[in-house]
C-alpha positions in Angstrom: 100.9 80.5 128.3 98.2 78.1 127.2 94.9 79.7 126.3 92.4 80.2 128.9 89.3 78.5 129.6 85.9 80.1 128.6 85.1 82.5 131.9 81.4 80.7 131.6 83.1 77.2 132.4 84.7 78.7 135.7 81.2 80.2 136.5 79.9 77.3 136.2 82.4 75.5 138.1 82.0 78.0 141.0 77.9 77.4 140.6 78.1 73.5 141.1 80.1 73.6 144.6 77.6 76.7 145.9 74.9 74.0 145.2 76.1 71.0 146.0 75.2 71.1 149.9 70.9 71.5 148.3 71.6 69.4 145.6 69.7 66.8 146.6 67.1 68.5 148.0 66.1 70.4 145.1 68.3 69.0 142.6 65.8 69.5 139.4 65.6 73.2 140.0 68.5 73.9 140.6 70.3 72.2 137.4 67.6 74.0 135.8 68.7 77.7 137.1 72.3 76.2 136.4 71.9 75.4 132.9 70.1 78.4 132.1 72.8 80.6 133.3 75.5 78.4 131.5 73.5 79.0 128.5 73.1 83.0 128.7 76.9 82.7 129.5 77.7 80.6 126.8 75.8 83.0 124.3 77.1 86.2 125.6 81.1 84.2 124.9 79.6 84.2 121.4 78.4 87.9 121.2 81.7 88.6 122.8 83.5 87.0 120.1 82.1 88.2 117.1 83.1 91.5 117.9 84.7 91.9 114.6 81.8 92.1 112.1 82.7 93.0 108.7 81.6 96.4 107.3 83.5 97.0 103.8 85.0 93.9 101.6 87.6 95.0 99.1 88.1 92.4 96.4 90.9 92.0 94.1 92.2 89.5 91.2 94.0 87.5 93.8 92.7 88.2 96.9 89.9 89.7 99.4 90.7 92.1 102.3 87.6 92.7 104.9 87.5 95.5 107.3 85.5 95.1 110.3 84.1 97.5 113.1 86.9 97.6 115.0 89.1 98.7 112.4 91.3 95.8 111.7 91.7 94.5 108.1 92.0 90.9 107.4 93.1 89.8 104.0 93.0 86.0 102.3 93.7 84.9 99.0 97.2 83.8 97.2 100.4 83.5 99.1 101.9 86.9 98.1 102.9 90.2 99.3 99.1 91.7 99.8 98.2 88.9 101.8 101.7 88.2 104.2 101.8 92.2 104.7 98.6 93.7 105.8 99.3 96.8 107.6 98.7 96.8 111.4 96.5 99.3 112.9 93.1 100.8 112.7 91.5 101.8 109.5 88.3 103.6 108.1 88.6 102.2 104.2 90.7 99.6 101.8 90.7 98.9 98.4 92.6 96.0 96.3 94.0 96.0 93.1 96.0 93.0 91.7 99.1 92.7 93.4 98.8 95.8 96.1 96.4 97.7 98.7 96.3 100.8 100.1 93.8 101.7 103.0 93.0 105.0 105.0 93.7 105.1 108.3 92.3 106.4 111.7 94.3 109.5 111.3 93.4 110.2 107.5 96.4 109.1 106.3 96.6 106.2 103.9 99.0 103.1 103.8 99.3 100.9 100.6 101.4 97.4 100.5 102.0 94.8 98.0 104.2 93.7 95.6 104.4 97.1 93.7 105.2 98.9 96.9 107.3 96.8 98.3 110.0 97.1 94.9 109.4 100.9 94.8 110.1 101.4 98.5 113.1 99.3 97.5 114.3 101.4 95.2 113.5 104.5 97.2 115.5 103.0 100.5 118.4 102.6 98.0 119.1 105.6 96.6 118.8 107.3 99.7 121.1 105.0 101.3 123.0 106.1 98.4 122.6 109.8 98.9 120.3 111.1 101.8 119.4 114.4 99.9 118.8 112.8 96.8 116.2 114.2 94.3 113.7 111.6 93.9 111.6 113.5 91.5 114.7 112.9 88.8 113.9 109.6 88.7 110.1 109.6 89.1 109.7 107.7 92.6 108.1 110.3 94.1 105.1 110.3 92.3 104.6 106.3 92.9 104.6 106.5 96.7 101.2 107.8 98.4 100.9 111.6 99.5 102.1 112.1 103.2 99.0 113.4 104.0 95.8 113.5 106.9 93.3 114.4 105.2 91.9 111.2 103.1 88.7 109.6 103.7 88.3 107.4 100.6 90.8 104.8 98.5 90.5 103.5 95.1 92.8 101.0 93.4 93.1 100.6 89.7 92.1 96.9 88.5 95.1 96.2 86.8 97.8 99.2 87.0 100.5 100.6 89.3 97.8 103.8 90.1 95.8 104.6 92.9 93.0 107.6 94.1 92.2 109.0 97.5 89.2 111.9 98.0 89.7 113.9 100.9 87.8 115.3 103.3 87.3 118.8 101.2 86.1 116.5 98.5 89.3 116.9 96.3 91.2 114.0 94.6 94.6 113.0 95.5 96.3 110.8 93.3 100.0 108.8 93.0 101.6 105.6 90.5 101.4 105.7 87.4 98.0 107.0 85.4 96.1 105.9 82.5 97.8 108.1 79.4 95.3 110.9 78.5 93.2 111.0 81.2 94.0 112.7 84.0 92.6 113.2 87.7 90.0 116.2 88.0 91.6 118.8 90.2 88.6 120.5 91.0 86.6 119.5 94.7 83.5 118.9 95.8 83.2 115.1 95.5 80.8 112.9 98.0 82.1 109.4 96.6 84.8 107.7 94.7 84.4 103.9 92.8 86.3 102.0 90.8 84.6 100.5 87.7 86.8 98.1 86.4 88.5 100.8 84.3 89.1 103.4 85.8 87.5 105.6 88.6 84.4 107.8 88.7 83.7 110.5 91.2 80.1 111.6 92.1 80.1 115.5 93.3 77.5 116.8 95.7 75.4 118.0 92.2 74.9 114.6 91.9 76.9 114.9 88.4 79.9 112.3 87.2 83.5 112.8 86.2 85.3 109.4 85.0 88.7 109.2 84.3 91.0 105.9 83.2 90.4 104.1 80.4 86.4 105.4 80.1 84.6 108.2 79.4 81.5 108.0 81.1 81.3 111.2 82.6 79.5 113.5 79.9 76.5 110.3 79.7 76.0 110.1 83.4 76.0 113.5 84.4 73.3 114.3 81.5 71.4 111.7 83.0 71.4 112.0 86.7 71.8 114.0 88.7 72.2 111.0 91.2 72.4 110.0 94.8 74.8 107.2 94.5 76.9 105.7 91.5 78.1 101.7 91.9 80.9 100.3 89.6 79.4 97.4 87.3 80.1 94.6 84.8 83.3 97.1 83.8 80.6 100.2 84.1 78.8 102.4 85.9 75.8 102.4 87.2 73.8 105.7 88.5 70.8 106.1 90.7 68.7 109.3 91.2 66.5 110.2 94.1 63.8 108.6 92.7 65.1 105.2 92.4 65.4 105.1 88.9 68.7 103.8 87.8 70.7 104.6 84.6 74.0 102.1 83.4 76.9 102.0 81.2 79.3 99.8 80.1 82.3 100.3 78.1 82.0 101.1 74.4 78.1 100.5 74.4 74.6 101.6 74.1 73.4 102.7 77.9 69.7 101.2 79.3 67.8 101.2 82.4 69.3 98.9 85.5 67.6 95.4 85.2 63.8 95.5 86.0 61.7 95.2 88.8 62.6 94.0 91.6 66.4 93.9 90.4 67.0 97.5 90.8 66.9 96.6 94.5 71.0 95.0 93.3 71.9 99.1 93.2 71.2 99.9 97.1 73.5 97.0 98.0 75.4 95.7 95.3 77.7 96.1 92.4 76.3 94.0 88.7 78.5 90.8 88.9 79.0 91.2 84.5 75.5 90.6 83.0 74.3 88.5 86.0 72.9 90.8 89.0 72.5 89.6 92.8 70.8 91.7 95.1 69.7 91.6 99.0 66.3 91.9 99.0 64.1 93.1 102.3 63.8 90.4 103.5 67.5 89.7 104.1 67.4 86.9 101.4 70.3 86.7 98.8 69.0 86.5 94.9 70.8 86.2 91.9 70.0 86.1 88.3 71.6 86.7 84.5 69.6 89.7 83.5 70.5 91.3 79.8 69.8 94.8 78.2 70.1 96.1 75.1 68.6 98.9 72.8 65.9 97.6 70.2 66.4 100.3 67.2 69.3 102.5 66.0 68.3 106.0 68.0 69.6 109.3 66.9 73.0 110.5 67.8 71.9 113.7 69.7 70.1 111.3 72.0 72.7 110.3 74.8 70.9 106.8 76.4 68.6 104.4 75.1 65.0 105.5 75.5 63.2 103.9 78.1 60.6 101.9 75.2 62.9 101.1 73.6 64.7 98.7 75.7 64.8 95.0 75.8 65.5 92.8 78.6 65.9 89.2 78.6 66.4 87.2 82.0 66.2 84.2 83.2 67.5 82.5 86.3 70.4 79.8 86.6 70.9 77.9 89.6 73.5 79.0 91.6 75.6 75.2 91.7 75.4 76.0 88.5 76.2 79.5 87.8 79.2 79.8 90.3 81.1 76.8 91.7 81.2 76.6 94.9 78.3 79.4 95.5 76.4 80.8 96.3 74.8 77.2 97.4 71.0 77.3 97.5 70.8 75.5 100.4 73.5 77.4 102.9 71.9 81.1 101.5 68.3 79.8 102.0 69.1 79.7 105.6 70.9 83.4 106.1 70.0 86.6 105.8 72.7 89.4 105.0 72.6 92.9 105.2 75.8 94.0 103.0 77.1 92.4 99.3 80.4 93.7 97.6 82.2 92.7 94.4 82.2 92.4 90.3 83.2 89.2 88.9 83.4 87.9 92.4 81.6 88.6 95.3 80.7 88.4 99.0 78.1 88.8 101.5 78.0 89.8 104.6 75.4 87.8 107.2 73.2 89.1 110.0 75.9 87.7 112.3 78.5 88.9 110.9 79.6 86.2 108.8 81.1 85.8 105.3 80.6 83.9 101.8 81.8 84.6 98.8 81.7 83.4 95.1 83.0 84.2 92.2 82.7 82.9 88.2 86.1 81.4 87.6 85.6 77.8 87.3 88.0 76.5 90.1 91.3 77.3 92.3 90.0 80.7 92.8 91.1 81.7 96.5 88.8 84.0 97.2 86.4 81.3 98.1 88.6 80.7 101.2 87.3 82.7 103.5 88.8 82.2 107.2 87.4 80.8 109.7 86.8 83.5 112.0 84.3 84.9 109.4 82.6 81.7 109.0 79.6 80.3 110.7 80.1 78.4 114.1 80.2 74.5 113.0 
């Protein structure tokens, strides 16, 4: 069945022959009344259409999955496994790694895909073809598939390894693949977020304290800083911000300053650091980026576990975007948008008023998470 025509067309169809007897004697008013209600029509097809605004974007090495308010996830990027096989269904949360996903559904339960799952699901469909009441804990299977449980809220995928985190909804962490060597999951509860930092994952409890685990240790620094409302991965980091607004960061292996100065601290209510280049939503809706650049002035004493506030450094200045990022963000299509939401790390993208997506990203060229799909771009 071919598609059907706009229902505003047939309206306005159905308003032409009701008029046409008068339509000479008041023609001018009555095209008038005619195109305005083609117009309000027209609009509300629009509204009706864009019923699928994007609320969280996940992005990976290879590819971007957004979910939107309805529940749906849409991913884009390289022709592989994560892309082809995005799960069906509604959905409250999704994370990428490299080659797989995993997202929470409507009923708390989580679904992951990809490459990696597809080969261990393989292998598990085998040797249960195999032997039906075979063991798979001999062989180590069962701890690389996701727990068969209804209870998760939250997903995490590591950047770069066969390992994945969920929090539930009791604030514990539930884990499955394979883990970092010598750092395990906390098994204690009481956790209000989970991020991933570009290491490894950090969990913020209700204290507003930090536990890390992966390959950083970040935990022990953030927690004696804080306590904080909300923690953001960054530039291979984390970044911390307390009730006040003041905001403490960390990368790995290195001295720990203040977030980039005024008004740049604004980047921590919306967005992750992009390396040592920070973009932030301002409040005006405008998108801003600019290289920003901390460091600690003097040798401080060991007992002391940051950089003391006088005696950081900042240096900044700002790039043009054509030249900071090819293809974008391009001065002239963000000068005429205003967003409300901006996700990533080394790539990124921002969510529009109207629901709309760009993203950008530093690698030079043939980076496919610059093709966004046309349903989340602006009419033409």
């Amino acid at each position: 069945m071919g598609r059907q025509p706009p229902l505003w067309l047939g309206l306005m169809a159905v308003i032409c022959q009701w008029t046409a007897p008068a339509r000479r004697r008041y023609r001018t008013p009555l095209v008038l009344v005619a195109l305005a209600i083609t117009a309000w029509l027209a609009f509300s097809s629009v509204d009706q259409a864009r019923a699928e605004t994007p609320v969280h974007i996940a992005i990976g090495a290879t590819a971007v999955c957004a979910l939107t308010d309805a529940g749906e996830i849409a991913c884009w990027g390289f022709d592989i496994p994560l892309v082809r096989d995005a799960p069906e269904g509604a959905f409250t949360d999704v994370a990428v790694g490299p080659n797989d996903a995993c997202a929470i559904d409507s009923d708390g339960a989580v679904v992951c895909w990809g490459e990696g799952y597809a080969y261990v699901r393989a292998k598990v469909e085998s040797i249960l073809g195999r032997d039906p009441d075979a063991d798979l804990s001999l062989s180590g299977l069962d701890l690389l598939v996701p727990p068969d449980r209804s209870d998760l809220v939250q997903v995490v995928v590591h950047p770069w390894r066969h390992y994945a985190c969920a929090r539930t909804d009791e604030g514990e962490v539930a884990c499955w693949g394979r883990p970092p060597p010598d750092s395990p999951a906390p098994t204690d509860g009481g956790f209000t977020d989970l991020v991933n930092t570009g290491r490894g994952f950090c969990a913020l409890d209700a204290d507003g304290r930090t536990t890390c685990w992966g390959a950083m240790t970040l935990d022990r620094f953030l927690s004696d800083a804080g306590p904080f409302a909300r923690i953001a991965g960054s530039g291979n980091g984390l970044c911390g911000v307390t009730a006040e607004g003041d905001v403490r960061c960390r990368t790995y292996d290195s001295p720990t300053a203040p977030g980039p100065p005024q008004p740049y601290h604004r980047i921590f209510r919306n967005v992750h650091r992009i390396g040592a280049q920070g973009c932030a939503i301002l409040d005006d809706g405008s998108l801003h980026c600019q290289q920003t650049h901390h460091w600690c002035s003097h040798f401080f004493p060991a007992d002391v576990e940051y950089c003391p506030p006088d005696l950081i450094r900042f240096q900044s200045w700002d790039i043009r975007f054509t030249l900071l990022f090819e293809g974008g963000p391009d001065r002239e299509t963000i000068a005429a948008r205003t967003y409300t939401r901006l996700f990533g790390d080394q790539a990124a993208c921002a969510v529009t008023t109207e629901g709309e997506i760009d993203c950008w990203s530093d690698f030079r060229s043939g980076d496919p998470r610059h093709d966004v799909p046309e349903r989340f771009r602006a009419a033409r």
